[in-house]
Structures are given as C-alpha cells and as structure tokens.
N, C-alpha and C positions, 0 to 999 in steps of 0.2 A: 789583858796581856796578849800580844801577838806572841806568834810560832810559826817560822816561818822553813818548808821543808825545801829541799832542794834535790833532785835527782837525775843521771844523766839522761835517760827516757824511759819509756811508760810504755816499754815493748809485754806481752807476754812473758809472766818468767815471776820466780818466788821474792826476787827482791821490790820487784814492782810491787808486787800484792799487797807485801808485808808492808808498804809506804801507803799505798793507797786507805789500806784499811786503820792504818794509825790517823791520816789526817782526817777522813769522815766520823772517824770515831772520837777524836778528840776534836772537832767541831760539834760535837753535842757536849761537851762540859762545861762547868760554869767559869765565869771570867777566863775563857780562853778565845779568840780568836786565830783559827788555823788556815793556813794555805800555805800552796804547794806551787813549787817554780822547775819546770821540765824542758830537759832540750825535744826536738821534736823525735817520733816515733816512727821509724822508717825500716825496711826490711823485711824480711817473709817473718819474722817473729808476731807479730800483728801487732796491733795496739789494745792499751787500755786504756786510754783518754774518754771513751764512753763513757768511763767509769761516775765521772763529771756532769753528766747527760743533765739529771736533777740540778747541782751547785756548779752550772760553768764561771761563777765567780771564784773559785777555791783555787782554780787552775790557770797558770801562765806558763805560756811557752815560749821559750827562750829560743831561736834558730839558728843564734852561733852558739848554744852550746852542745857539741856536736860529740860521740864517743871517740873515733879516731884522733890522735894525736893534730894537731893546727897550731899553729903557733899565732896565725894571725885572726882565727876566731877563737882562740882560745882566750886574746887580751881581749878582746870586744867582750866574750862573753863573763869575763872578771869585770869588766868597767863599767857593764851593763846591769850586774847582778850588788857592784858597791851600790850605783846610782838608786838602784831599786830598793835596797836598806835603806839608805837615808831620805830615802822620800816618804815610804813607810816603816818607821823602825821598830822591826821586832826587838823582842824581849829575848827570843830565841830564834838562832838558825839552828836548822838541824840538816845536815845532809846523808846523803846515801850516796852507794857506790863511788867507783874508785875517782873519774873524770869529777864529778859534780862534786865530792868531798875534799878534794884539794881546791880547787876554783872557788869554793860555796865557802870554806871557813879562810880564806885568805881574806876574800871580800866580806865574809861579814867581819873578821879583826880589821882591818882596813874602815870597814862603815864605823866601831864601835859599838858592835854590839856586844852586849855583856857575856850572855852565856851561848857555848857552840857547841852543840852536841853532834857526835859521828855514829851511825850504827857500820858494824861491821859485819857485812853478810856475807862475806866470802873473803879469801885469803887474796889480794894483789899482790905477793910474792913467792916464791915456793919451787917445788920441785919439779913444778909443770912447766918450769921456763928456764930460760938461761941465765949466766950468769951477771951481761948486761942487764937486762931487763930487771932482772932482781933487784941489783943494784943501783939501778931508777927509782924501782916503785919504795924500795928500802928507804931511801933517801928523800923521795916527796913524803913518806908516811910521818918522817921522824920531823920534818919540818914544819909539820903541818900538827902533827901530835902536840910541838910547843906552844901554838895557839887553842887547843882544844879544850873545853872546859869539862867534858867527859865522852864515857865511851860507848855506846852499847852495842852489845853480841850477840847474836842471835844463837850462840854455842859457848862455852867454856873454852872448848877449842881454839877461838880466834882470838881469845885473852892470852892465851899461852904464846902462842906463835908470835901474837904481836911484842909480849912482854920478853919473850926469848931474842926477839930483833931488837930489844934495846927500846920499845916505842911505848910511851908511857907509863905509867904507873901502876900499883894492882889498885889503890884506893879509886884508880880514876874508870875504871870498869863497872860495869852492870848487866849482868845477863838478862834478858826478855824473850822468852819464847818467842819464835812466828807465829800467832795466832793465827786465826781464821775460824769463818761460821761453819760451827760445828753440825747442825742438821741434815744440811744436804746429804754429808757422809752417814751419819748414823743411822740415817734412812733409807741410804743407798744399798738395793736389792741385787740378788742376781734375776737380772729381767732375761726372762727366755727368748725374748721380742726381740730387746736388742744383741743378745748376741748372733740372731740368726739373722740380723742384718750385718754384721760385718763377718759372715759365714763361722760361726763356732757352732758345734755340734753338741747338743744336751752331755752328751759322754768326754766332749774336749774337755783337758785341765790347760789352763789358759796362766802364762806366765806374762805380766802385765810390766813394761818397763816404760817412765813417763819420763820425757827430758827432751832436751835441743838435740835433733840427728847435729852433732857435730864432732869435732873433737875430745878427748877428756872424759867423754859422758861413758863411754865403756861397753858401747853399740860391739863392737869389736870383740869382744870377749866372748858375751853372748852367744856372737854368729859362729865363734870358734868351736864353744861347745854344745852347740845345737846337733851335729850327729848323733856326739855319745848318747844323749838324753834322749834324742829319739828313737836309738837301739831297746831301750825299757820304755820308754813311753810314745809308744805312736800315733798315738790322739793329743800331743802336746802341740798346743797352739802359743806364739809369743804375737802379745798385742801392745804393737809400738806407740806410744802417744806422743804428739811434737812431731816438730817440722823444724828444717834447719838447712843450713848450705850443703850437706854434706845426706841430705835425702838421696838424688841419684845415685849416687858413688853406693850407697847402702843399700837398695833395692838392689844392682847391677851385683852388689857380691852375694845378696841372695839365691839371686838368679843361677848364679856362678854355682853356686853350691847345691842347686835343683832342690832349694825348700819355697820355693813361693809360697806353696799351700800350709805353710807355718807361719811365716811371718804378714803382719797383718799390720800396715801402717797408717794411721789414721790421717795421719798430715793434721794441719793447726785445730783446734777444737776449742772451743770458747770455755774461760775456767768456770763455769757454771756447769758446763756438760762432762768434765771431771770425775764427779762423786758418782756418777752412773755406770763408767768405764770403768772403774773402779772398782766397782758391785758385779762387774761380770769376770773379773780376774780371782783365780783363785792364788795368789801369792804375788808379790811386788819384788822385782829385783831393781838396785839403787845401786853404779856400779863406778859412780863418777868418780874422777881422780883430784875433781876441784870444787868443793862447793861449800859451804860455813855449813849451812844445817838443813838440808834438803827438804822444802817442804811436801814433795811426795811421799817421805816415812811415815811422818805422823798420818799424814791424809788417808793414806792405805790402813794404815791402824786404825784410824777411824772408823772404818767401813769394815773391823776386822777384820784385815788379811794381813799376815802375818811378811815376812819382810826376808829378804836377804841383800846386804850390802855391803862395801868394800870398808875396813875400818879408816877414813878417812876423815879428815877434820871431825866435824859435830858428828858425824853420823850412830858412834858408839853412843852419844848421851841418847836417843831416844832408841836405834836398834840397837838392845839389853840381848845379848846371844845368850842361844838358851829361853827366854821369857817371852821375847817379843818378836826373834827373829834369830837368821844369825849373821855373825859379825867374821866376815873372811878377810885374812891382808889380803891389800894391793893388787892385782894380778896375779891370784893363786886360783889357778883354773882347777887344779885339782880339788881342794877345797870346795872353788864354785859350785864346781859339778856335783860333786857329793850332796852340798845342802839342796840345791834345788830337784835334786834326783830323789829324795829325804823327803821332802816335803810335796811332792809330785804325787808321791804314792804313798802318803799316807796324811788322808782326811782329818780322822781326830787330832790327829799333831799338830795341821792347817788351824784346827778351830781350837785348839787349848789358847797357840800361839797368838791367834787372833782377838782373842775373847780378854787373853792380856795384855795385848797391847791397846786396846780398845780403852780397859781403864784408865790405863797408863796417861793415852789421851787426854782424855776429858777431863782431867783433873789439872791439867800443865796448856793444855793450849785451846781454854776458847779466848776465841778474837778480845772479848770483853776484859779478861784478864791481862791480854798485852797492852790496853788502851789504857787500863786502872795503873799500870804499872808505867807506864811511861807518863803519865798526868802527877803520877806520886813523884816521881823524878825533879821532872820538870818546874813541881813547886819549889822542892827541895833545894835545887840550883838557883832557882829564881831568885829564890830567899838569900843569897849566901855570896854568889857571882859577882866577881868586878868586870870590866872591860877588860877583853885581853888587846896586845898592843902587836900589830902585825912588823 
C-alpha cells in the first residue's frame, strides 16, 4: 500500500519535522510504501531536504508549488500533483500545512484516491488575521474538509477551533502528538563549554526562547519586560534561538533598549543542535499567538526545564500550570513577568517543574509512538475508505 505525503516546504520549523519523521518512520513498516511530495525550500528558514540525504528516493519536489498565493502555479501545481497520483496511485494522500492541504486533497479527490488524510498543525484562521483572510482560509477549509476522509491534530485545540468553524465532524478527528527522538533531549546537559561560548556566565540564569524572529511569536513582549526582571535578576540572560525576517528590527530594539549584553541570538541552528541549547537554558518561555502545539514545550520538558507560555491553542495540553510550567493569557505581561520572575529565583521550583514535565514527556511523545499511531490509523481507513468525489 502506498502513502503518499504532501507539504508546502521543508523549511526549518515543527511542522516539517513532524512530516519528515512520520514518512521515514512509516517507511520502516510492513506493507507500506511511503513518500513525500514538497514545494521547494527557499528563505533564511533553512532547509530540511538533507533530511533525505540516506533515501533521496522518498522525496520530490514540486517547483510550482510555492507558499505565497499564484494563481497560475497554483493550477500547474494541482495538475502536476493529480498527474502524479495517477501514474503512481496511492492508497493514501496525506497532506500538511495550509497551501499543500487544499492543492494535495483536491488533486488526490480529482486522481481517485480513496482515502485523504489532513494533519492540522496550526490554526489557518483566527484572531491573528483579518476578517477577509479569515474568511478565505474558512472557506477553502470547509471545502476541502467535504473531500477529506480524516483529520489529524497535533492538539485537541485544532479539533475545536475547526469543529467551532463549522469544518468537519468530531468522529472524523484524531489527535497524534508531535513526536520526536527522545535521547538527544534526555541527555542533553548543561555544558559549561557551551555556554561560555555564547558568553553565559556559570552564575547567569539563562531564559531560553526557540522560534521564527518574526511576527506572532511574542519576541516583543519579552523585550518589554526585560527591565523589570532585570531590576531582581541581574545575571539574567535570554538565549534566542531561530532566525527569521524580522531579526534586524529585534537586535536594533535591543540596542535601543542598552540590553545587548542579555540578549543572545543564535540565528538558524541545525535541529540536531537543539537539545544542547536547551541543556544550557534554565526555563523556556513559548509566547506565540499562533501555533497548534509548539514543539519547543515538550522539547524543553524533555531536557527538564520547566516552561512558561501564552494559553494559546495546544499549548495548555502539555504546559499543565502549576505541574509543568505556567499557563499566562495572551499578552498579560503582568502575569509574564511575575512567572518568570518565580521561576528565576527560585531553583528547586525550576527542578520539581522540570522533573514533571520530563515525565509527562516521555510517556505522550516518543517519535515511535506518533509513527504506531498514525500506521494504526492508516490501516483503519485503509480498511473501510471509498473514493471521495472532488
């Protein structure tokens, strides 16, 4: 049985990860044959197409199918991607993200393929946009939901939101953790080495924030209540990890604000070198206003450190306030301030919270367990699936 994935590209980022490590993992089970179909990988985000180095059979890339809106590589890249079902036809398409899971399950209901599965790793409509926009992505969801033979979530959260906009059904959901290889984290130390190479001081308590320098991600907030916190902790260091369009503009308000010597930004870093960054931060702050289920929560919890984030889509299912971290609305800097001012100065708090979330982990997200659960699926549907009719 083929499986055949579809994604816009194969930039740096949790929704990549979470695709790449599903199709080399369900390329080791029995009667499956897996591969992945990607627009190209372009921008300071870097790429993961490496990831294929081993199996550059698994992977094709698509060059009209491109993230920004086209109208006229948009149909190439629908004409291109039927042609490509009906020459090899899967048993399943499965798509990702917003461009490639309208384009991907159009054309595979158009090729006849039986079953089409959507994961849903973030919300495409919401409070973070307008009301055009919304009522775009609303409307390509709900049309595309009619052809979709199931769903999956990488949060509870993106079942509700969806099912609240009217877009499928609740039998037609499935939640599946983001997995990922647990090791790196669980092994990952605080190396004295490396933080003295990106200047942290044995005595720094180091506030670790992983994400796209962009919009949404909640850089801003941070930088706002970076004073206060420095008024009580004057050895606080914040180590940025990611690169993004919007890096100038965030170094320059640093500037502005005379903390250079706190903020600390790594620019792009290879997800392998993750779980080390990780191991030098003593607490994760996750502050974004848009994401399904942030895979730096768990990652941090992995490597126990304990967490503060905005209560936003998925984030409450794995940051448990109180157990694992804490859970602040929205843009409530008073709040912010307080937990990570909390957790700054005072250690055993860092490692109860750590030591909990640590379990919490390992029990809901090794890689293996999202690969078992999406192959159980997959049968499931296999078994039971008509053609949907585009």
């Amino acid at each position: 049985m083929r499986a055949t994935h579809v994604i816009t590209r194969l930039i740096v980022g949790g929704a990549q990860e979470n695709t790449i490590a599903s199709v080399l993992g369900l390329h080791r089970k029995p009667d499956l044959q897996v591969n992945l179909i990607s627009g190209p990988s372009l921008g300071r985000e870097g790429s993961l197409e490496s990831c294929f180095a081993d199996s550059p059979e698994l992977l094709t890339i698509l060059p009209e199918l491109v993230r920004p809106i086209h109208p006229w590589k948009d149909c190439l890249a629908w004409r291109r991607l039927v042609q490509i079902f009906r020459a090899q036809p899967p048993r399943i398409v499965h798509t990702h993200s917003g461009k490639a899971g309208v384009l991907g399950r159009f054309a595979a209901a158009r090729a006849g393929v039986p079953v089409i599965v959507h994961t849903i790793h973030g919300p495409s409509f919401g409070a973070f946009q307008g009301p055009a926009a919304n009522f775009i992505f609303r409307s390509a969801e709900r049309r595309a939901a009619a052809i979709t033979s199931h769903f999956v979530t990488v949060a509870d959260a993106m079942r509700d939101q969806y099912l609240a906009a009217g877009i499928g059904r609740p039998q037609l959901f499935t939640r599946v953790f983001s997995g990922f290889p647990l090791e790196p984290f669980l092994s990952a130390t605080n190396d004295p080495a490396l933080r003295a190479r990106w200047g942290i001081g044995p005595e720094d308590i180091v506030i670790g924030k992983i994400g796209r320098l962009f919009k949404l991600k909640g850089h801003e907030d941070l930088f706002r209540i970076a004073p206060a916190l420095l008024k009580h902790h004057p050895k606080l260091k914040f180590l940025l990890v990611g690169d993004g369009p919007w890096r100038h503009r965030f170094e320059q308000h640093v500037q502005a604000l005379g903390l250079e010597k706190h903020f600390i930004f790594t620019g792009l870093v290879p997800p392998a070198e993750v779980p080390r960054l990780i191991g030098i931060m003593d607490l994760v702050a996750h502050l974004s206003l848009r994401e399904g289920l942030p895979r730096a929560l768990p990652q941090a919890l992995a490597v126990a450190r304990p967490v503060v984030a905005y209560d936003c889509d998925g984030a409450r299912e794995v940051c448990l306030d109180g157990k694992t971290g804490f859970l602040i609305p929205p843009g409530d800097l008073a709040s912010l301030t307080t937990a990570l001012d909390r957790l700054a100065g005072d250690a055993s708090l860092r490692e109860q919270l750590g030591r909990q979330g640590r379990q919490f982990v390992t029990e809901r997200f090794p890689v293996e367990r999202m690969v078992d659960d999406l192959y159980a699926l997959y049968m499931k549907l296999a078994a039971h699936q008509r053609p949907a009719i585009a």
